[in-house]
C-alpha positions as CSV (number, residue, x, y, z in Angstrom):
1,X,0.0,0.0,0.0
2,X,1.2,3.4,-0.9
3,X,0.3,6.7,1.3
4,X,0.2,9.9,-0.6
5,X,-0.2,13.5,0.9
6,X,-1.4,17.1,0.5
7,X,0.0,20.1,3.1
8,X,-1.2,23.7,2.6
9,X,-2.2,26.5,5.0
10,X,-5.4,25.4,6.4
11,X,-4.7,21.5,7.2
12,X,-3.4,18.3,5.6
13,X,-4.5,14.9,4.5
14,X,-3.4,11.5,3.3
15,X,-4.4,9.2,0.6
16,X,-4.3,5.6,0.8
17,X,-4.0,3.4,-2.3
18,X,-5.9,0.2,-1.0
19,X,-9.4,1.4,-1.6
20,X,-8.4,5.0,-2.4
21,X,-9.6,5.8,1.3
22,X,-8.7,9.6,2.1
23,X,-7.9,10.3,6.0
24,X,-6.8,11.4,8.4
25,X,-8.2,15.0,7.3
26,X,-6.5,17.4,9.8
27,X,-8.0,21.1,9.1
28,X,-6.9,24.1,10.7
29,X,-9.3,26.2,11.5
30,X,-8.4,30.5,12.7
31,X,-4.6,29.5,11.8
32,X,-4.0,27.7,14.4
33,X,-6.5,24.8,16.5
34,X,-6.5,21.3,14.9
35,X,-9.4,19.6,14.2
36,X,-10.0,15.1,12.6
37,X,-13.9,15.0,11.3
38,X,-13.0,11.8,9.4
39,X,-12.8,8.6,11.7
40,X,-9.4,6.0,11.4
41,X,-10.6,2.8,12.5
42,X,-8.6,1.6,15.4
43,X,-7.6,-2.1,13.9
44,X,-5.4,-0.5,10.7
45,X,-2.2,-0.5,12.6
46,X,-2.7,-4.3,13.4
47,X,-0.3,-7.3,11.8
48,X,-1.6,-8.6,8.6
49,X,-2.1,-12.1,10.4
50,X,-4.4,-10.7,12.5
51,X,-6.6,-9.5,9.1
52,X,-6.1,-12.0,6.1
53,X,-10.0,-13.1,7.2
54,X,-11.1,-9.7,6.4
55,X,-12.0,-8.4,3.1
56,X,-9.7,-5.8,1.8
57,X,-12.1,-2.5,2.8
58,X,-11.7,-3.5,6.2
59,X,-7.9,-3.9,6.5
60,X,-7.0,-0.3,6.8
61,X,-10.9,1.5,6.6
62,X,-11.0,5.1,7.0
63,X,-12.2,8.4,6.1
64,X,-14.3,8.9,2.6
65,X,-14.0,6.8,-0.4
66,X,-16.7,5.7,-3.4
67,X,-18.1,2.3,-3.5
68,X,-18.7,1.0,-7.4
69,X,-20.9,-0.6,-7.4
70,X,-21.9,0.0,-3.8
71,X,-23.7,-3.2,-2.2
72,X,-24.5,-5.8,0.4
73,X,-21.8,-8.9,0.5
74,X,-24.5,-11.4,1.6
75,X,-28.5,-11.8,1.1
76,X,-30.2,-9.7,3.1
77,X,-33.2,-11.5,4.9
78,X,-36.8,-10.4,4.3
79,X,-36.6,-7.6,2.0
80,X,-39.9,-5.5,1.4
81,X,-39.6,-5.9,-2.3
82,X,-42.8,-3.8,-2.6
83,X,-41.3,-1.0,-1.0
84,X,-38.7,-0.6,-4.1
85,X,-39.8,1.9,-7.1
86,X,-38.7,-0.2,-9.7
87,X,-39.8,-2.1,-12.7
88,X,-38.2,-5.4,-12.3
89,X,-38.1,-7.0,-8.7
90,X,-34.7,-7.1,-7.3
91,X,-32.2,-9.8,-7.6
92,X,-29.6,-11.2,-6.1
93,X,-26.1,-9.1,-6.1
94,X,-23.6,-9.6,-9.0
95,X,-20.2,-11.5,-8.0
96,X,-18.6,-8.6,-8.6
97,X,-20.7,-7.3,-5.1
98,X,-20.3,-10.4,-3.5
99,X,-16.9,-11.2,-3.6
100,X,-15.7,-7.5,-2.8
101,X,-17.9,-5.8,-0.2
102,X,-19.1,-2.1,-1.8
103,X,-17.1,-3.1,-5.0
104,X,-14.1,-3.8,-6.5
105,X,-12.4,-0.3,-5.9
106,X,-12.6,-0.5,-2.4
107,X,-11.1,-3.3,-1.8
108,X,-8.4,-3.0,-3.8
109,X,-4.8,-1.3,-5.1
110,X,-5.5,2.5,-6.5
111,X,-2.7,3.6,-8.5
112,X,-1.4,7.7,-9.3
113,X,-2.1,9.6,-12.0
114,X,-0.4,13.0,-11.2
115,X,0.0,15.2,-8.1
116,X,0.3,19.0,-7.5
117,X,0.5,21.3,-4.6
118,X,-3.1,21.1,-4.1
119,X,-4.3,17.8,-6.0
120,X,-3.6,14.2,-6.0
121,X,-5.4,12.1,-8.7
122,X,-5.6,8.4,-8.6
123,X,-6.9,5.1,-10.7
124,X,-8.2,2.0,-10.4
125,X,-8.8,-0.3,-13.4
126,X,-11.4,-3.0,-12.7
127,X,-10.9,-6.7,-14.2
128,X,-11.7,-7.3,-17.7
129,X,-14.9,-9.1,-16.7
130,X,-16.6,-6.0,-15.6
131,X,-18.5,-3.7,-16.9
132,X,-17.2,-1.3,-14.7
133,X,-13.8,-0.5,-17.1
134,X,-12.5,2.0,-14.7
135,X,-12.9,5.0,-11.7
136,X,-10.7,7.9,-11.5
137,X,-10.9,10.0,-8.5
138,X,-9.7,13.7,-7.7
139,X,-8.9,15.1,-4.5
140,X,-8.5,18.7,-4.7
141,X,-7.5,21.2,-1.7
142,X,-9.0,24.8,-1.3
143,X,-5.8,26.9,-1.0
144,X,-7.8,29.5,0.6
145,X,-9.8,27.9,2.9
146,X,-10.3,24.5,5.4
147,X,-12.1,22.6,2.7
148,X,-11.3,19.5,0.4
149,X,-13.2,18.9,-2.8
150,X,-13.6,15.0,-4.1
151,X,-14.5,14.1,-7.8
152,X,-15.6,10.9,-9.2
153,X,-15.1,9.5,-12.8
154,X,-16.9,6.8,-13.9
155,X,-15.7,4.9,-17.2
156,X,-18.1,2.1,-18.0
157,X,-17.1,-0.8,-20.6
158,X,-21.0,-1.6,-21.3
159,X,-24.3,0.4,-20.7
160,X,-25.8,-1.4,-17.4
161,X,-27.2,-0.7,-13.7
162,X,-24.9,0.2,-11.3
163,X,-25.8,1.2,-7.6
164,X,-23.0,3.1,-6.7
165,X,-22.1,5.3,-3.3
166,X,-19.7,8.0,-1.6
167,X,-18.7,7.1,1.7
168,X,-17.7,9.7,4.1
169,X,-17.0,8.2,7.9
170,X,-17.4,10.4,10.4
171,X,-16.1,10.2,14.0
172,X,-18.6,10.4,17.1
173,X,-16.3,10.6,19.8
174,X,-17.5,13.3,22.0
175,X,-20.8,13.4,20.5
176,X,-22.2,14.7,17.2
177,X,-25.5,16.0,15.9
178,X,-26.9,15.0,12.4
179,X,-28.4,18.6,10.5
180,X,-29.7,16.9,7.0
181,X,-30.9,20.1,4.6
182,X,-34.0,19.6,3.3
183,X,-35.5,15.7,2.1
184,X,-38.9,14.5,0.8
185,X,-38.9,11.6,3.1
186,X,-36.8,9.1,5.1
187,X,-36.9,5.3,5.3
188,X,-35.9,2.7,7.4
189,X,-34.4,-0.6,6.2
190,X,-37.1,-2.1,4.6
191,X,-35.8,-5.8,6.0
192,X,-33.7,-7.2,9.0
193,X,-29.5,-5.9,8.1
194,X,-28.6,-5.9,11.9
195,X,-30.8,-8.0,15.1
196,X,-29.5,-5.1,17.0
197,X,-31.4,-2.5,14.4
198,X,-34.3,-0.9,16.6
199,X,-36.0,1.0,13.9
200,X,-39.3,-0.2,12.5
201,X,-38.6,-2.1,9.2
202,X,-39.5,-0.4,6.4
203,X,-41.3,2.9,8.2
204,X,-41.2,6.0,6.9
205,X,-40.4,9.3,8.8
206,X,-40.2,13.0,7.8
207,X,-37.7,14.2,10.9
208,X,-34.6,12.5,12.2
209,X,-36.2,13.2,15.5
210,X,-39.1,11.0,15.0
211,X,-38.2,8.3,13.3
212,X,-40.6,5.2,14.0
213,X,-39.4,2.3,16.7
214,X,-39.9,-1.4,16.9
215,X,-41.8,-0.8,20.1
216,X,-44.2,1.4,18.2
217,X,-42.9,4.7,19.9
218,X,-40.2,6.7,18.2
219,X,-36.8,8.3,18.4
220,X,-34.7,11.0,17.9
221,X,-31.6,10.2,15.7
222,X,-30.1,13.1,15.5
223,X,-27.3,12.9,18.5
224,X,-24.8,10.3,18.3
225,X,-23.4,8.0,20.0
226,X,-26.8,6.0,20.8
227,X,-26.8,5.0,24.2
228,X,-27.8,0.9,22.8
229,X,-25.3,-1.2,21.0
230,X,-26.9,-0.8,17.6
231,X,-26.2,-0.4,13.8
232,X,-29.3,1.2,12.3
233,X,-29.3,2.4,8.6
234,X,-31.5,5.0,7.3
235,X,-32.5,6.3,4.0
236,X,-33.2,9.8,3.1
237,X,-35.1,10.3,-0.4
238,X,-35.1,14.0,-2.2
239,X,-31.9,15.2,-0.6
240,X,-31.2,19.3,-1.7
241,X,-27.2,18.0,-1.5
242,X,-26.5,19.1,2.0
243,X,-25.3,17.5,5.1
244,X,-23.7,18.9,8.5
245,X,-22.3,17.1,11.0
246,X,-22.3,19.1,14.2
247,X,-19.1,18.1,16.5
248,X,-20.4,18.9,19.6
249,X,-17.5,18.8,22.0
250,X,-15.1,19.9,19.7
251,X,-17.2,22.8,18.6
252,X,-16.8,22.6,14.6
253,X,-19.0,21.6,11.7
254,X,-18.7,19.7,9.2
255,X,-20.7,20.6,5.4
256,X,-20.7,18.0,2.7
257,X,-22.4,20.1,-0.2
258,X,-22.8,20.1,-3.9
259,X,-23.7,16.5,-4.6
260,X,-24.3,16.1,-8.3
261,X,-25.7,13.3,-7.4
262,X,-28.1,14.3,-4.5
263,X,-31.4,12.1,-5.0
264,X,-30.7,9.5,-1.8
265,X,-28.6,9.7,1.0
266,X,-28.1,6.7,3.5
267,X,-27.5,7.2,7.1
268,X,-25.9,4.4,9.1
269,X,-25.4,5.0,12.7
270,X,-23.2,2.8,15.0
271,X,-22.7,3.6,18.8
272,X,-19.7,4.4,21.2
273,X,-16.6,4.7,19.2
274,X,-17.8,3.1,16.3
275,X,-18.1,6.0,13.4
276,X,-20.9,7.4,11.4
277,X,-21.3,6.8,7.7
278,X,-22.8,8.9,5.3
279,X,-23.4,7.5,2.0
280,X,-24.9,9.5,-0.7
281,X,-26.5,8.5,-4.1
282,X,-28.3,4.6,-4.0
283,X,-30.3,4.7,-6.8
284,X,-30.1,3.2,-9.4
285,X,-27.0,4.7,-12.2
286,X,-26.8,4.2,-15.5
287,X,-23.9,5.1,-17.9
């Protein structure tokens, strides 16, 4: 694996070839205090002995990267099919999906197309078998302010359906509150992803604060970490492109905005030290 890096006046970052995973993000913000939105998961520094049973996302997962095509590794049990918008009912995933979790990019060797001061572009070719031919990504600094800008480049081999996603992970230590901008809707999982999921299966909700509960009450989602041991995935439909993540002990925020593609985002909250992901853009892509 091969670690490439960006320094200017208002912070610093890495980029990691396996998975072309960005962080740790370290932004300054009035010249001089430090702050790390972007969480490092705390096995990376491990022996490889102690990961060859993990897929390769998992063996040194961090910070923001796409997932092409993005997807479950494993069948997920009772799925609400009639809950899906779509005109064919859903099948199950591709090999491509099943043998590399969230697609073959990110679990896999990225390569470098050129660097700058403020710029790192990177590659990764999938196998010949795919229709996927390749994703180029560019990471771009703001010289003038505490602010990165990602670009994704999708080269397909063959016209065909792709669900694909962008992956920021966001730390909770010291608690964080979830601002969405404005959505049509939210969903839960319309089937059973996690036993420890409390969320009504697939309920709809218009607030994070209310969002509907297995015992037929609801609850507010919006402050992390949740006191239960719990990975609970949510769906918001109609997005405007925005998303703030409010670090509440650090006293910073965190704006994702200007998602080209801005139709779905999918919440996954986790508890304790375990981060928050953000995933934006589930539907259904076609080159």
């Amino acid at each position: 694996m091969v670690v490439w890096s960006l320094s200017w006046e208002h912070g610093s970052l890495e980029v990691h070839s396996l998975g072309g995973m960005v962080a740790p993000i370290r932004f300054k913000l009035n010249g001089s205090r430090e702050v790390v939105p972007f969480r490092v998961a705390p096995w990376v520094d491990d022996p490889i002995s102690k990961k060859v049973h993990l897929p390769g996302i998992l063996h040194n997962l961090r910070g923001e990267w796409p997932c092409v095509p993005f997807g479950a590794p494993r069948k997920i049990d009772a799925l609400r099919q009639d809950l899906f918008c779509m005109d064919e009912p859903l099948v199950e995933q591709s090999v491509e999906q099943s043998e590399y979790p969230h697609g073959y990019s990110s679990n896999n060797e990225w390569k470098l197309v050129s660097t700058d001061l403020e710029t790192i572009v990177i590659e990764c070719n999938y196998p010949t078998t795919s229709a996927i031919e390749s994703l180029r990504r560019v990471v771009r600094v703001d010289p003038s302010a505490p602010r990165v800008d990602f670009e994704l480049e999708i080269r397909m081999r063959t016209t065909t359906d792709v669900p694909m996603g962008l992956h920021p992970t966001f730390d909770v230590e010291g608690g964080i509150r979830l601002m969405p901008g404005s959505f049509k809707f939210g969903m839960t999982f319309p089937g059973n992803l996690e036993p420890s999921s409390q969320t009504e299966p697939g309920a709809t909700f218009t607030s994070l604060k209310e969002v509907p509960h297995k015992d037929a009450t609801s609850a507010d989602l919006t402050t992390l970490p949740l006191s239960d041991k719990t990975e609970t995935l949510l769906q918001l439909c109609g997005i405007d492109g925005t998303f703030e993540v409010h670090h509440l002990s650090q006293g910073f925020i965190s704006r994702v905005t200007n998602w080209i593609f801005h139709l779905n985002l999918v919440v996954v909250l986790g508890f304790a030290a375990l981060p928050l992901c953000i995933i934006v853009d589930l539907q259904r892509w076609k080159t």
